[in-house]
VMD Tcl script that draws the C-alpha trace (Angstrom):
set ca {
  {0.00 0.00 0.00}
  {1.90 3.49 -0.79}
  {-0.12 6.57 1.21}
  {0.49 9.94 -0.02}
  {1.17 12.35 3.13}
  {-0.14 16.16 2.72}
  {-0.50 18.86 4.80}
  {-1.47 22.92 4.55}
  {1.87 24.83 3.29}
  {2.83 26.58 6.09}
  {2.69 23.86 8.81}
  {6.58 23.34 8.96}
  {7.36 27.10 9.52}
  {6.58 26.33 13.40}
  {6.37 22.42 13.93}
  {3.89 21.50 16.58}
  {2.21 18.34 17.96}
  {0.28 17.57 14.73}
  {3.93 17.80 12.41}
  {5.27 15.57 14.86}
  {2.53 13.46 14.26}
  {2.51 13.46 10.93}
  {6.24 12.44 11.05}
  {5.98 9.83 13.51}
  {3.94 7.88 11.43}
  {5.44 8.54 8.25}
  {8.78 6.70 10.25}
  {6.62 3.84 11.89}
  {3.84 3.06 9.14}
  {6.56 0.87 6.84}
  {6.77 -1.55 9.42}
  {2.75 -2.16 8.94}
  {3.37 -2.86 5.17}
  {2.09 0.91 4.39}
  {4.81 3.11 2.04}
  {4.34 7.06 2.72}
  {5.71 9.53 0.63}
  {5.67 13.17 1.56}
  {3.54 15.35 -0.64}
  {6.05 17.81 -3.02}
  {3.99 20.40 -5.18}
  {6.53 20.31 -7.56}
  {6.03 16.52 -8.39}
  {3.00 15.74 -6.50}
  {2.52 11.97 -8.28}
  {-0.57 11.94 -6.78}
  {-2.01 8.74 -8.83}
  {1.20 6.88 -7.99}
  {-0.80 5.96 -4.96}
  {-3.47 4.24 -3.33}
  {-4.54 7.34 -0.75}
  {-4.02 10.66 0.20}
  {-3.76 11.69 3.94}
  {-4.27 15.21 4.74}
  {-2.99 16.74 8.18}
  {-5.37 19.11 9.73}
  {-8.30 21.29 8.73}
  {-6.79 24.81 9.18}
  {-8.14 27.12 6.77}
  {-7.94 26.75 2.84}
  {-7.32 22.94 3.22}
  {-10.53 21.95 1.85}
  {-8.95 22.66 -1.99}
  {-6.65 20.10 -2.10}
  {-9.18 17.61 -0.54}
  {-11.58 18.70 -3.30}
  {-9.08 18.19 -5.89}
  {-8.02 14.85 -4.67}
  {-11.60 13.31 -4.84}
  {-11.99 14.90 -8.22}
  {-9.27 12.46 -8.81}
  {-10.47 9.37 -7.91}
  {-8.43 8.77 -4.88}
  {-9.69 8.21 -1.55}
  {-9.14 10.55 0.88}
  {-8.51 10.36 4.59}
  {-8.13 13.60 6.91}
  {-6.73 13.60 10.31}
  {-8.55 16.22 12.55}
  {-6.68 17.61 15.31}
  {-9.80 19.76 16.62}
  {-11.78 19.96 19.32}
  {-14.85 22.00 18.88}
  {-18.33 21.99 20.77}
  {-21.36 23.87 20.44}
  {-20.09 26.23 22.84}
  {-17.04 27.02 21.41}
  {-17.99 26.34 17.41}
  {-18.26 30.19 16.43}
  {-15.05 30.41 16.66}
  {-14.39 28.08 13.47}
  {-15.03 28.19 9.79}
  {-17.03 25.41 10.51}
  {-18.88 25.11 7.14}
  {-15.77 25.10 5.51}
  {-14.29 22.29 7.72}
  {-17.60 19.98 7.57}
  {-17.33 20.23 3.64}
  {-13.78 19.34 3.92}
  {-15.00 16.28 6.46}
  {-17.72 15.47 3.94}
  {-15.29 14.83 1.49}
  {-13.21 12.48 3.00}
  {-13.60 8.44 2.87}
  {-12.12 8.58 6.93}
  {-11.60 11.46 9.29}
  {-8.22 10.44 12.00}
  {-8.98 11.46 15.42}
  {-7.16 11.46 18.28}
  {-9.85 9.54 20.60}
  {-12.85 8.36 20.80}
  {-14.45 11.46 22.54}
  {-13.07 13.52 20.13}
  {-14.95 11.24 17.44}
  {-17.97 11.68 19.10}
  {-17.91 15.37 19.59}
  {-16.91 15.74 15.90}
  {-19.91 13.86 14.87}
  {-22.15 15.53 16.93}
  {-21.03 19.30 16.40}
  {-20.76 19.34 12.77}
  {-24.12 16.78 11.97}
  {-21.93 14.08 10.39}
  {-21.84 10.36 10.46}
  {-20.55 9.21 13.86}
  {-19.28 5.63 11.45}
  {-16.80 8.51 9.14}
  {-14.86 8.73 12.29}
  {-12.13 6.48 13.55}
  {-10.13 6.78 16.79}
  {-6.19 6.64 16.06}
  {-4.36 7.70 19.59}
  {-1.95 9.94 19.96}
  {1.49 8.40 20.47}
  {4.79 8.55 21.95}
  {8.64 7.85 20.42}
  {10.47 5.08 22.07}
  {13.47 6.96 22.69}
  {11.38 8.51 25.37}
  {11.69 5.30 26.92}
  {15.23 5.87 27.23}
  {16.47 8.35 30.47}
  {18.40 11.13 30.01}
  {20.25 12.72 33.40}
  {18.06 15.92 34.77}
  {21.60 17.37 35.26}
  {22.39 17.67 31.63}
  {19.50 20.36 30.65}
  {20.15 21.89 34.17}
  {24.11 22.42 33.42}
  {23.41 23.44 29.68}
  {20.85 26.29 30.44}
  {21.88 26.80 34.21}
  {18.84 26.56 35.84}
  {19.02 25.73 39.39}
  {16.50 25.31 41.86}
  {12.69 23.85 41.00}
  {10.88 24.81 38.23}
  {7.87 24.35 36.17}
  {8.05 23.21 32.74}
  {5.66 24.15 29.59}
  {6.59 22.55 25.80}
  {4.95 24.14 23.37}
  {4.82 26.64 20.72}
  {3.86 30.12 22.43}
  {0.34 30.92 20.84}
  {-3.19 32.34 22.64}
  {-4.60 28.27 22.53}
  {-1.58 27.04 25.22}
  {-2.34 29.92 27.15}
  {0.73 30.22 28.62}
  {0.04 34.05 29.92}
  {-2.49 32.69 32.22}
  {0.37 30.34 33.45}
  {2.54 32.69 33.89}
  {-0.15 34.72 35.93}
  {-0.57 31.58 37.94}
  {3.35 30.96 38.82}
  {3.29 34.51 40.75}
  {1.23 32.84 43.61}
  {4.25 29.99 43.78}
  {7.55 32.53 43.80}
  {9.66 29.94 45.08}
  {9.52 28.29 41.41}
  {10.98 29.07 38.31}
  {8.80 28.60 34.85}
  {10.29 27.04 31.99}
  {9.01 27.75 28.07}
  {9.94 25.87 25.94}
  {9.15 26.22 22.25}
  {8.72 28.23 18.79}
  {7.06 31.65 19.20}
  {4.47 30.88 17.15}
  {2.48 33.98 18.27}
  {5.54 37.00 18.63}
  {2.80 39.74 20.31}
  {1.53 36.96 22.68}
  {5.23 36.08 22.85}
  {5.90 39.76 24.25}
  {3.71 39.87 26.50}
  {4.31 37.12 28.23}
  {7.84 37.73 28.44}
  {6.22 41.73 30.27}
  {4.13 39.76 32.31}
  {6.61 36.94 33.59}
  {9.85 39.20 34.67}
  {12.79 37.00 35.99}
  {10.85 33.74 37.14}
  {10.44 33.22 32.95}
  {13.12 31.26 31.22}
  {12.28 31.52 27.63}
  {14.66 29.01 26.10}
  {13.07 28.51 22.63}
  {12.63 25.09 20.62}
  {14.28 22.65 21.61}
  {14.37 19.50 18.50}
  {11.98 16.72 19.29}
  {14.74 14.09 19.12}
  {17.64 16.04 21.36}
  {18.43 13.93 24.72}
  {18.24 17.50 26.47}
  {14.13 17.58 25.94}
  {14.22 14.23 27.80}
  {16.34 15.64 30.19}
  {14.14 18.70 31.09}
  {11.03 16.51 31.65}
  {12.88 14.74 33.87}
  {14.11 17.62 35.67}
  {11.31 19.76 36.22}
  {8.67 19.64 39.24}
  {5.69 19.54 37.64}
  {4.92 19.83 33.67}
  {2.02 21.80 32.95}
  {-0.25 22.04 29.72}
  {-2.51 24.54 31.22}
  {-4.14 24.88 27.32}
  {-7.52 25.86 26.45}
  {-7.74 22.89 24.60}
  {-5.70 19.28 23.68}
  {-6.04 15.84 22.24}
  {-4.46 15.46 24.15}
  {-1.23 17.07 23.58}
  {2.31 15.28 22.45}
  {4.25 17.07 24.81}
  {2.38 15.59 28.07}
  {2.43 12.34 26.66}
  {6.35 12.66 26.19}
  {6.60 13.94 29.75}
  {4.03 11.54 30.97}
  {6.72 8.53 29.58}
  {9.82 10.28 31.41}
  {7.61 9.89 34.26}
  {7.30 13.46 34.65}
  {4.39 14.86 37.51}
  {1.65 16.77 34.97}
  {-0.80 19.28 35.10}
  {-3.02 19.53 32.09}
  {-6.09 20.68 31.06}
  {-9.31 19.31 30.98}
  {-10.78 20.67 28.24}
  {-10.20 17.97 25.01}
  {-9.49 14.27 25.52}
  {-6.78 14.37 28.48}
  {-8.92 12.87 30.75}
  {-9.85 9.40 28.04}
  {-5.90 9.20 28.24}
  {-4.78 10.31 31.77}
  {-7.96 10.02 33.63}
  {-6.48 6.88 35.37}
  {-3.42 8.29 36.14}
  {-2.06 8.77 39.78}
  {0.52 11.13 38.26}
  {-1.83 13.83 36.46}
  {-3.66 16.69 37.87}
  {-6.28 18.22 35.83}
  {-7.42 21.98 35.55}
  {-9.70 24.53 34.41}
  {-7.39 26.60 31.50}
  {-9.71 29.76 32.42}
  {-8.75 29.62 35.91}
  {-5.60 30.58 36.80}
  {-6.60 29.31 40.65}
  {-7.24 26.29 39.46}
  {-3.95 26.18 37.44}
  {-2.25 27.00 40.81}
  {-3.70 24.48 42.71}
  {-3.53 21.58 40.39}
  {0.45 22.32 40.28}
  {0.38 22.46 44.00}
  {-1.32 18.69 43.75}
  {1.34 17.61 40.95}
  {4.11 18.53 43.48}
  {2.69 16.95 46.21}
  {2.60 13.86 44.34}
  {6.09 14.03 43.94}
  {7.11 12.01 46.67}
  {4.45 8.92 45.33}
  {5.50 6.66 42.76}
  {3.44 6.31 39.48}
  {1.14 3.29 39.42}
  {2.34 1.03 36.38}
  {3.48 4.22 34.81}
  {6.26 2.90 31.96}
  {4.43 -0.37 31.16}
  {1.34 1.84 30.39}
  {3.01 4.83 28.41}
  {5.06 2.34 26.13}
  {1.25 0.92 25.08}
  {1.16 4.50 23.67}
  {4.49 4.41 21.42}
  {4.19 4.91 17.74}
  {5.19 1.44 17.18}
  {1.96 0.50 18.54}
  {0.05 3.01 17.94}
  {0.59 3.21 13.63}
  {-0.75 -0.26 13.72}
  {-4.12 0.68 14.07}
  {-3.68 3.47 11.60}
  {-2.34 0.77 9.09}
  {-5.66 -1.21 10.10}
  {-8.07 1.81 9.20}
  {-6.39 2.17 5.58}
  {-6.79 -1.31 4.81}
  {-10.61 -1.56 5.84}
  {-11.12 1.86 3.92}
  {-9.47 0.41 0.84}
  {-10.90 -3.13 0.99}
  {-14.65 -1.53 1.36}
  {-15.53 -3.05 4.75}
}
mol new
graphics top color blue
foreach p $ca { graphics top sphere $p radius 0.5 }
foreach p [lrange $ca 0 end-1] q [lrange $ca 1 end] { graphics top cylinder $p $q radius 0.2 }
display resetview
């Protein structure tokens, strides 16, 4: 089976959690039998293969989808979005239903998101299939807190946030939050995706802000830092349920994460996670406060159940969904 990989042009410029993805399986999906080539708009070869995949539903991607079912092809979309009545004015959600509409299979990241999906934009609940987010193995393997402490000098304990700086991880209200706990440092790391949000953050946070930048998904020093910090907090106003707490989450890492998404389908068990309200900066506090106390307590079954989550595992079920969709079942 050879699956064409595509995604909206400027998703590289600032790599997230859904490049990552997108990569991950593009690395893991071989050993399933499935060949992926990378979409290139100067020699797309797009009847070379037996799919397209499409990463994401930002804005404008609904052309290419159009134009790949005009071809014959059929067409799966991963979804990355969580969107509810409540919050659906704040989406061209016509736009993203057509694009929905058109594909054969729409990727997301649990079940609750598939359900909430359906359900929001009036679809077919069947269109949907549940592909969890996963983790690489190399997480798996430690890396010394002392290395990222010695190559940024950061002494003392801190609180660390992965992720590009953007309005949706809501790392102001973090900031905001970390006041109340002086005795800690924060820790950003990650593209500034957002350079006005950037700024003010930076006004708001003073000198208990490190703002170190990205740091490459594969360096041993992003290992390191989850292992180093206190607590790892996610405090956005949204995930599904975000690659950066799952990678933290396999260190063994003490988390802090939203609730609003599908955290709680993956870490609802979890004797290591606290969960808070993103537009509550008390509840941020105290669900840190929690994380640290749980410092002391060792994970329940912690690595056996994270490595169920690597993208070994996890691209198998991906592999499954292609099949069924080509074989017509």
């Amino acid at each position: 089976m050879k699956v064409l990989f595509a995604t909206y042009p400027m998703a590289f410029h600032t790599p997230g959690g859904g490049e990552i993805q997108l990569l991950a399986y593009e690395k893991h999906l071989p050993q399933h039998g499935v060949g992926v080539t990378l979409f290139d708009q100067w020699k797309p070869r797009f009847l070379e293969h037996d799919l397209v995949h499409f990463f994401s539903c930002v804005g404008g991607s609904v052309h290419l989808c159009h134009f790949v079912k005009q071809l014959g092809l059929p067409l799966v979309v991963s979804s990355s979005l969580w969107v509810t009545e409540e919050t659906k004015h704040l989406y061209p959600c016509d736009e993203i239903r057509h694009q929905f509409l058109l594909a054969d299979r729409v990727i997301a990241n649990s079940k609750i998101e598939c359900e909430t999906l359906a359900r929001t934009l009036d679809l077919p609940r069947e269109k949907f299939v549940s592909v969890l987010n996963g983790v690489d193995d190399l997480f798996f393997d430690p890396v010394p807190p002392h290395r990222f402490r010695d190559t940024f000098n950061i002494t003392g304990s801190f609180v660390l946030n992965v992720g590009n700086i953007e309005p949706r991880k809501n790392q102001l209200a973090l900031i905001q939050a970390m006041k109340q706990m002086p005795e800690l440092q924060l820790v950003l790391i990650g593209h500034e995706r957002d350079p006005a949000y950037a700024q003010a953050c930076r006004e708001e946070g003073g000198d208990q802000v490190r703002f170190l930048g990205p740091i490459t998904h594969t360096d041993p020093l992003l290992r390191s830092a989850y292992a180093a910090c206190e607590v790892f907090c996610l405090p956005s106003t949204l995930e599904t349920p975000g690659l950066a707490a799952l990678e933290a989450y396999a260190v063994g890492a003490h988390i802090a994460i939203t609730e609003v998404g599908s955290t709680r389908e993956y870490f609802g068990h979890a004797s290591n996670v606290q969960f808070l309200d993103p537009a509550s900066v008390p509840t941020i506090v105290e669900a840190i406060r929690s994380a640290r106390a749980e410092k002391d307590r060792a994970p329940s079954s912690l690595l056996n159940d994270a490595r169920s989550l690597s993208w070994r595992n996890i691209t198998s079920n991906l592999a499954n969904a292609y099949t069924t969709l080509l074989s017509g079942k």
